[in-house]
C-alpha positions, 0 to 999 in steps of 0.5 A, spaced: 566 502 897 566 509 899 571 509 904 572 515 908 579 518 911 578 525 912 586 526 914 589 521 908 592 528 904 594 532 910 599 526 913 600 523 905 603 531 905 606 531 912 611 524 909 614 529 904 621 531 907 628 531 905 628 525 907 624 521 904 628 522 897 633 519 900 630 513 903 632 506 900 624 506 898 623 512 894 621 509 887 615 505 890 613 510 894 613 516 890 609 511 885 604 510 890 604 517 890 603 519 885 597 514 883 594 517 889 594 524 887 592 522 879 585 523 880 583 530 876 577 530 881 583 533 886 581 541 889 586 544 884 589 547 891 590 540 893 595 538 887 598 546 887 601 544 894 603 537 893 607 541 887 610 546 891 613 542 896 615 537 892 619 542 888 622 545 893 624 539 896 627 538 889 632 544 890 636 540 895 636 533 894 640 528 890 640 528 883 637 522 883 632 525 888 632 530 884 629 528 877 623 524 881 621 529 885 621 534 878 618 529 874 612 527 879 611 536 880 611 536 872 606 531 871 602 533 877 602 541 874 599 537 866 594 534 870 591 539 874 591 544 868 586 548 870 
């Protein structure tokens, strides 16, 4: 298909916010993004960022929003163990 979108990352981190953990959409975006991110083909600085904003987004949430964001951190960090 080879699409190209040279600022998907860039505005895909810009939509992290504290707000969107509390939206009514959250667990389909955070699964979206989290099938975006899968790739292992990804710069390891590029996952490493993700990860460090969602975790700290993670430190003021809801423990609901709370448990998605750590749980999407995590799976990211195994994935890019490089």
């Amino acid at each position: 298909h080879n699409l190209e979108c040279p600022q998907f990352f860039p505005k895909l981190y810009a939509l992290l916010r504290p707000s969107t953990l509390e939206c009514a959409y959250r667990e389909r975006f955070f699964l979206t993004l989290e099938v975006f991110l899968a790739s292992t083909h990804l710069p390891a600085y590029l996952s490493a960022a993700f990860a460090k904003r969602l975790a700290r987004l993670a430190l003021g949430a809801s423990p609901s929003g709370c448990l998605i964001a750590l749980g999407l951190t995590l799976n990211l960090i195994i994935r890019h163990a490089e």
